[in-house]
DSSP file (Angstrom, degrees, kcal/mol; ACC not computed):
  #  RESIDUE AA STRUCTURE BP1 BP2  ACC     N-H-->O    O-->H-N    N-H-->O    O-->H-N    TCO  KAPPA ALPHA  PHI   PSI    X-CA   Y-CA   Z-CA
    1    1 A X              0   0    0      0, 0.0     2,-0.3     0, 0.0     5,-0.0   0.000 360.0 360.0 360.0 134.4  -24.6 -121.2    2.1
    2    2 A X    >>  -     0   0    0      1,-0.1     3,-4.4     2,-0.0     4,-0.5  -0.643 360.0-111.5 -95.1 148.7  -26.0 -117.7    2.3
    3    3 A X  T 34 S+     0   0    0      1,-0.3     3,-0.4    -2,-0.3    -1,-0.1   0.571 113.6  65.9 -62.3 -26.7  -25.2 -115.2   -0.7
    4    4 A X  T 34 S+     0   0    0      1,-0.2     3,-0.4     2,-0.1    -1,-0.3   0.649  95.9  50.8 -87.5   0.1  -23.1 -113.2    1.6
    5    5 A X  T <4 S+     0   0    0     -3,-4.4    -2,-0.2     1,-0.2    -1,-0.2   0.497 101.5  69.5 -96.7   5.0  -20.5 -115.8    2.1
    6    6 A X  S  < S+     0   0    0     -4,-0.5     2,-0.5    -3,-0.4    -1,-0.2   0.453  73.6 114.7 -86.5  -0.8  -20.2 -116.1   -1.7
    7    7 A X  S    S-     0   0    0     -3,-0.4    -3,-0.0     1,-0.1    -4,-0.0  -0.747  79.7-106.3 -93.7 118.6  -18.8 -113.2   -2.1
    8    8 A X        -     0   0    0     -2,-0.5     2,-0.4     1,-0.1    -1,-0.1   0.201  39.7-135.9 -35.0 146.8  -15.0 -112.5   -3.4
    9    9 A X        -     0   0    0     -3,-0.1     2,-0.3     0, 0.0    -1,-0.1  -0.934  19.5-121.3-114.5 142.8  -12.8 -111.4    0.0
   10   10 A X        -     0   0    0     -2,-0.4     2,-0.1     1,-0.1     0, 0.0  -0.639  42.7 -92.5 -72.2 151.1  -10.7 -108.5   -0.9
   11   11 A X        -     0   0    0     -2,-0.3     5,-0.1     1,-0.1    -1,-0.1  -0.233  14.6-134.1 -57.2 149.0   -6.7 -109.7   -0.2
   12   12 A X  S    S+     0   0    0      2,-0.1    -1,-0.1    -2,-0.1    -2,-0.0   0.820 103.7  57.8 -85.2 -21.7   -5.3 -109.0    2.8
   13   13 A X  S    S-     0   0    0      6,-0.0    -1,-0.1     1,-0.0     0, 0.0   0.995 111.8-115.2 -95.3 -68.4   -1.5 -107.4    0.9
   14   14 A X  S    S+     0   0    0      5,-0.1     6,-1.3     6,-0.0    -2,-0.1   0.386  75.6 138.2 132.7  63.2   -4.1 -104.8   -1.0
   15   15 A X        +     0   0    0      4,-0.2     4,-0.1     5,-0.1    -3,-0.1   0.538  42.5  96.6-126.7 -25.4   -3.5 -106.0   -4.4
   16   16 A X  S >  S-     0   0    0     -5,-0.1     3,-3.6     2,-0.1     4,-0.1  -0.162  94.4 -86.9 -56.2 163.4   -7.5 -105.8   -5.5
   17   17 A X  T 3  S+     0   0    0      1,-0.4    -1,-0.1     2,-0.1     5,-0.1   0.555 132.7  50.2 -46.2 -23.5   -9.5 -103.0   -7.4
   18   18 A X  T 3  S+     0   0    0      4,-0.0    -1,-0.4     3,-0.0    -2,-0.1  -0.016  99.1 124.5-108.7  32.5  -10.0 -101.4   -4.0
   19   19 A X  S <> S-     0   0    0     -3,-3.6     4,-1.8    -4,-0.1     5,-0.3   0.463  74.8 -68.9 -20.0 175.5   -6.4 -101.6   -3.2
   20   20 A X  T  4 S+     0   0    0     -6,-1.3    -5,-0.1     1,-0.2    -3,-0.1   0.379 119.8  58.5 -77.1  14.6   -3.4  -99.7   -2.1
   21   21 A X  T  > S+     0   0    0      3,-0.1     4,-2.7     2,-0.1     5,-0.3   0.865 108.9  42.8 -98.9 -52.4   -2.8  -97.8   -5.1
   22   22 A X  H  > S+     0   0    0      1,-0.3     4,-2.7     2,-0.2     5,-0.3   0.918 113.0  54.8 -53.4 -34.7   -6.5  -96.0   -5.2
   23   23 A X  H  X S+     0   0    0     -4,-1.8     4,-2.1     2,-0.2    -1,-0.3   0.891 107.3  55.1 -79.0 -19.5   -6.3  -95.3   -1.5
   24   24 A X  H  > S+     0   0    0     -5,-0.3     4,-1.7     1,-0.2     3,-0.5   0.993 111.6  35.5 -54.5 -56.2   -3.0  -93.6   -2.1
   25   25 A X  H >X S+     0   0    0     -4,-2.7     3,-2.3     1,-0.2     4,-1.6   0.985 114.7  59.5 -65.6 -40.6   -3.7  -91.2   -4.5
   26   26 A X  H 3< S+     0   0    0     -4,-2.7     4,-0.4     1,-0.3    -1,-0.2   0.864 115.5  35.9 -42.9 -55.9   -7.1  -91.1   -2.4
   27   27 A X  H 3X S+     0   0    0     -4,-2.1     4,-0.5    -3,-0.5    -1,-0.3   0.703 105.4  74.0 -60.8 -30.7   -4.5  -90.0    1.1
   28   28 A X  H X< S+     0   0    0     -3,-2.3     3,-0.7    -4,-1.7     4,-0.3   0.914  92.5  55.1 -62.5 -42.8   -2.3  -87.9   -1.5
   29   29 A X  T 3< S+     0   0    0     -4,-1.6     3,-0.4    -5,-0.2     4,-0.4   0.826 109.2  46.4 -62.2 -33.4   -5.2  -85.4   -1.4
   30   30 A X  T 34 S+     0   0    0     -4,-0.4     4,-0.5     1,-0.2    -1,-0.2   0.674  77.9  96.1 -76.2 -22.4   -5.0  -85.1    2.4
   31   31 A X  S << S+     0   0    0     -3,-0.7    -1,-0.2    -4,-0.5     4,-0.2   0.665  92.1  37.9 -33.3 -64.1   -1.7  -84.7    2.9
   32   32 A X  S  > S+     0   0    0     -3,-0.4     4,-2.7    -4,-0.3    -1,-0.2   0.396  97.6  95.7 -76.6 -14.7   -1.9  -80.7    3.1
   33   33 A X  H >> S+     0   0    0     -4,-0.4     4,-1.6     1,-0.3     3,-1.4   0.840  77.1  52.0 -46.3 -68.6   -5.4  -81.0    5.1
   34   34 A X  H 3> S+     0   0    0     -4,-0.5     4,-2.7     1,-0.3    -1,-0.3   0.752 116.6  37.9 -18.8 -60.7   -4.3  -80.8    8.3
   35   35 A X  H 3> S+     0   0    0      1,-0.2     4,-2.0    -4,-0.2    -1,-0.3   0.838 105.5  63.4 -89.3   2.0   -2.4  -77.6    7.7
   36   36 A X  H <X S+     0   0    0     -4,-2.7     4,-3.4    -3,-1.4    -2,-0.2   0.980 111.3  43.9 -68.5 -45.8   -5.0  -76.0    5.3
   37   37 A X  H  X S+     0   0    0     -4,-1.6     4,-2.3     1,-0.2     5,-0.3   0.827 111.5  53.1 -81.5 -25.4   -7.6  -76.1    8.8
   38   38 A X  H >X S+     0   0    0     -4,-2.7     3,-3.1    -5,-0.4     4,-3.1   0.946 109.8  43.5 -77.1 -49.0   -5.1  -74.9   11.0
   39   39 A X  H 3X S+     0   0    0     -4,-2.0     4,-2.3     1,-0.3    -2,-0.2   0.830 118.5  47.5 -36.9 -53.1   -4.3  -71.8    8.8
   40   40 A X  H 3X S+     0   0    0     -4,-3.4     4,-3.0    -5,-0.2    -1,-0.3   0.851 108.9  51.4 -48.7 -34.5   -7.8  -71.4    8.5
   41   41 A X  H <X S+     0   0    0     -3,-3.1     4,-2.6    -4,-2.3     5,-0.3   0.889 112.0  50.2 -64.6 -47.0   -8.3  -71.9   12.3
   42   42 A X  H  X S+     0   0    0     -4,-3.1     4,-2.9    -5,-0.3    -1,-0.2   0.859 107.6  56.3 -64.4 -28.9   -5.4  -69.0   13.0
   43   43 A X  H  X S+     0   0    0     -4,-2.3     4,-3.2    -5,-0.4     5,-0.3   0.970 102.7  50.3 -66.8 -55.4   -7.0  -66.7   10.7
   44   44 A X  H  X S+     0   0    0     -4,-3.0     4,-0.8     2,-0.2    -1,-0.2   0.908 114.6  42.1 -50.5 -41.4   -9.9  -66.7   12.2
   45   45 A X  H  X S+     0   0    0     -4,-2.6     4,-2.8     1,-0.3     5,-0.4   0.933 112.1  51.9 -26.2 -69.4   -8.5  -66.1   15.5
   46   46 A X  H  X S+     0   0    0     -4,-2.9     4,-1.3    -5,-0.3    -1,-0.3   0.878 114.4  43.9 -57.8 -37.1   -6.1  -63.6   14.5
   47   47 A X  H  X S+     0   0    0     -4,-3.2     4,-1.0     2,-0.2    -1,-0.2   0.533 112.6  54.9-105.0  -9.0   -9.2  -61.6   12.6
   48   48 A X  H  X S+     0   0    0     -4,-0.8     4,-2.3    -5,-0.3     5,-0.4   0.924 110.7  51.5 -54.6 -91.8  -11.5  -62.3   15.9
   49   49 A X  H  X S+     0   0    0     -4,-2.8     4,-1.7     2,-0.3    -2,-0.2   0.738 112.0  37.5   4.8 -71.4   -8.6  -60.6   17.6
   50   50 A X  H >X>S+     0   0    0     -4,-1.3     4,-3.1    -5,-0.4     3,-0.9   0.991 111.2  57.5 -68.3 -75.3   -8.2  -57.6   15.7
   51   51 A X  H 3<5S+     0   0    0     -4,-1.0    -2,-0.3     1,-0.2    -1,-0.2   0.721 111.8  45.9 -47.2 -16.4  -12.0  -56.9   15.1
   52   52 A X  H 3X5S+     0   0    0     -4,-2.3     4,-0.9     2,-0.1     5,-0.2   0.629 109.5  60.9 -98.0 -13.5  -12.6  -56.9   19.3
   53   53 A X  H <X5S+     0   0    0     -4,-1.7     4,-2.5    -3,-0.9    -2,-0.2   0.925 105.0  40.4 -63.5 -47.1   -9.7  -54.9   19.4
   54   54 A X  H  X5S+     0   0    0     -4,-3.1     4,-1.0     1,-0.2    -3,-0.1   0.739 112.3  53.7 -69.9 -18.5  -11.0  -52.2   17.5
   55   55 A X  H  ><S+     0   0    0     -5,-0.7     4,-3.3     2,-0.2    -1,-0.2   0.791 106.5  51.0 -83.3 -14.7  -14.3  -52.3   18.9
   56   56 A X  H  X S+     0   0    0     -4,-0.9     4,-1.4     1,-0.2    -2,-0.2   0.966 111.5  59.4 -80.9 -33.3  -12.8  -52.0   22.8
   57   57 A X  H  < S+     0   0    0     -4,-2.5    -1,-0.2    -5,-0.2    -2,-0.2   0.821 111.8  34.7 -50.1 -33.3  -10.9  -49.0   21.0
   58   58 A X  H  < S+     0   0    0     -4,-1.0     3,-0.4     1,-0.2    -1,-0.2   0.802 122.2  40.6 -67.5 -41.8  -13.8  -47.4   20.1
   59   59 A X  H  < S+     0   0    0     -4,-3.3    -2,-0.2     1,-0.3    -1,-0.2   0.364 125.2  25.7-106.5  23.3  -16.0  -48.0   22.8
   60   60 A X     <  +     0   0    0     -4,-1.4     4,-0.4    -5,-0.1    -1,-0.3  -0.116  51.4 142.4-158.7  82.4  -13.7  -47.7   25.6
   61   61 A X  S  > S+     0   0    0     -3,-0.4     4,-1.1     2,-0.2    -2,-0.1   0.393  77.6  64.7 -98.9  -1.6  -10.7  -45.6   25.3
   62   62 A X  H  > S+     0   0    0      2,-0.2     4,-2.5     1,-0.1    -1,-0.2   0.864 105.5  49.6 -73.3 -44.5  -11.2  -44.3   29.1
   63   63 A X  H  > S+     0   0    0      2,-0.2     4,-3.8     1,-0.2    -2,-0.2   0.923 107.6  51.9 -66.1 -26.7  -10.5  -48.0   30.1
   64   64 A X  H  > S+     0   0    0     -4,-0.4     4,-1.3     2,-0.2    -2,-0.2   0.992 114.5  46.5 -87.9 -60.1   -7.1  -48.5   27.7
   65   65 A X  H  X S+     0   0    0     -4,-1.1     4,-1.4     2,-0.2    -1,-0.2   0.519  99.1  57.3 -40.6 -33.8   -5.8  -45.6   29.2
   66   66 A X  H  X S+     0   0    0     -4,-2.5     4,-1.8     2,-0.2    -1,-0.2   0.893 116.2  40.7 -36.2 -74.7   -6.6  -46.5   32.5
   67   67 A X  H  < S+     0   0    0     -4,-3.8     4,-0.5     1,-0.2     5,-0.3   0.902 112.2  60.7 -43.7 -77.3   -4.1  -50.1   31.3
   68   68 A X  H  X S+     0   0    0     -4,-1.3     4,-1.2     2,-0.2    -2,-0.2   0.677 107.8  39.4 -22.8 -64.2   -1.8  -47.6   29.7
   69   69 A X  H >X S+     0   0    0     -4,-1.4     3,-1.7     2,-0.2     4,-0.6   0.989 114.6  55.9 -51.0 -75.7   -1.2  -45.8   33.1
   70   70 A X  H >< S+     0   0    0     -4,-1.8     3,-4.0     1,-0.3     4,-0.4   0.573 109.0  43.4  28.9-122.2   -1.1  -48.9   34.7
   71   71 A X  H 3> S+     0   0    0     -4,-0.5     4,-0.8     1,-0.3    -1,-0.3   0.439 110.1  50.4  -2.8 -50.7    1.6  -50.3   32.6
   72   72 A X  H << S+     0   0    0     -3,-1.7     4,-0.4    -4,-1.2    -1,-0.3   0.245 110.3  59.4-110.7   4.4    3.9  -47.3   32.4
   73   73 A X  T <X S+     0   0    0     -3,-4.0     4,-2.0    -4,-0.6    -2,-0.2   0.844 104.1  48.6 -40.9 -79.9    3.5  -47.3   36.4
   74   74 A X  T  4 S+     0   0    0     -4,-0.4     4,-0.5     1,-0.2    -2,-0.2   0.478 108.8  50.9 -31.9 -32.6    4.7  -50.5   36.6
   75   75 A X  T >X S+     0   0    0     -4,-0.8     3,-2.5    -5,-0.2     4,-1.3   0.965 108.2  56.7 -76.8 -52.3    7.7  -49.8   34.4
   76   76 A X  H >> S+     0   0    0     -4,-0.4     3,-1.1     1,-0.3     4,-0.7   0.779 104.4  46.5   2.3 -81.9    8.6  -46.9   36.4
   77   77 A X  H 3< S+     0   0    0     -4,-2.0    -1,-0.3     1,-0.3    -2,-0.2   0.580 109.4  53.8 -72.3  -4.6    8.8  -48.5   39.3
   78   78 A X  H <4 S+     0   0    0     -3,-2.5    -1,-0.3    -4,-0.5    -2,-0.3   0.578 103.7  60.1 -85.2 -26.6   11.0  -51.4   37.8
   79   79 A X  H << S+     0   0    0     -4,-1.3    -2,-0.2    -3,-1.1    -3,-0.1   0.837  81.1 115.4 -61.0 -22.6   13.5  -48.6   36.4
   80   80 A X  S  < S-     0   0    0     -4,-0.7     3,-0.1    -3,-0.1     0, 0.0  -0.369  76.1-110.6 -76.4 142.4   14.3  -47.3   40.1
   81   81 A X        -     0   0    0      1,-0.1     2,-0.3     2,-0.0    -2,-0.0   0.011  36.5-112.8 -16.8 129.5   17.9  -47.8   41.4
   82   82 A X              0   0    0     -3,-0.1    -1,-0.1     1,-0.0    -3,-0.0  -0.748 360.0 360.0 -71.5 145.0   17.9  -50.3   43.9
   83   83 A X              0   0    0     -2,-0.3    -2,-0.0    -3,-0.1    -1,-0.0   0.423 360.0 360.0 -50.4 360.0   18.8  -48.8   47.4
């Protein structure tokens, strides 16, 4: 018999030293993970977002004015009276 078949087998219900009580608290910790990365994930976005916004404000306010006319064409012609 080889030394690895000699070896205790853990219970299948989780009632050993590596059981279901350590891997709770273990999971208890994990609980929030999920939303701790997204927040992080949104922030970044959102702060991505913002910082390329201020740089196309800077470095191209002929072109946002260009959209800005645009735009306020476009409402225009969606206020007129139908015929």
């Amino acid at each position: 018999m080889s030394p690895i078949s000699k070896a205790p087998k853990a219970k299948l219900n989780g009632s050993t030293a590596s059981g279901a009580r350590p891997r709770a608290r273990w999971r208890k910790g994990e609980k929030g993970q999920a939303l701790v990365e997204q927040g992080l994930l949104l922030a970044t976005l959102l702060g991505g977002l913002a910082v390329g916004g201020v740089w196309l404000m800077k470095t191209h306010p002929q072109m946002l004015n260009a959209i800005n006319i645009q735009v306020r064409g476009y409402y225009f012609v969606l206020s007129l009276p139908f015929p």
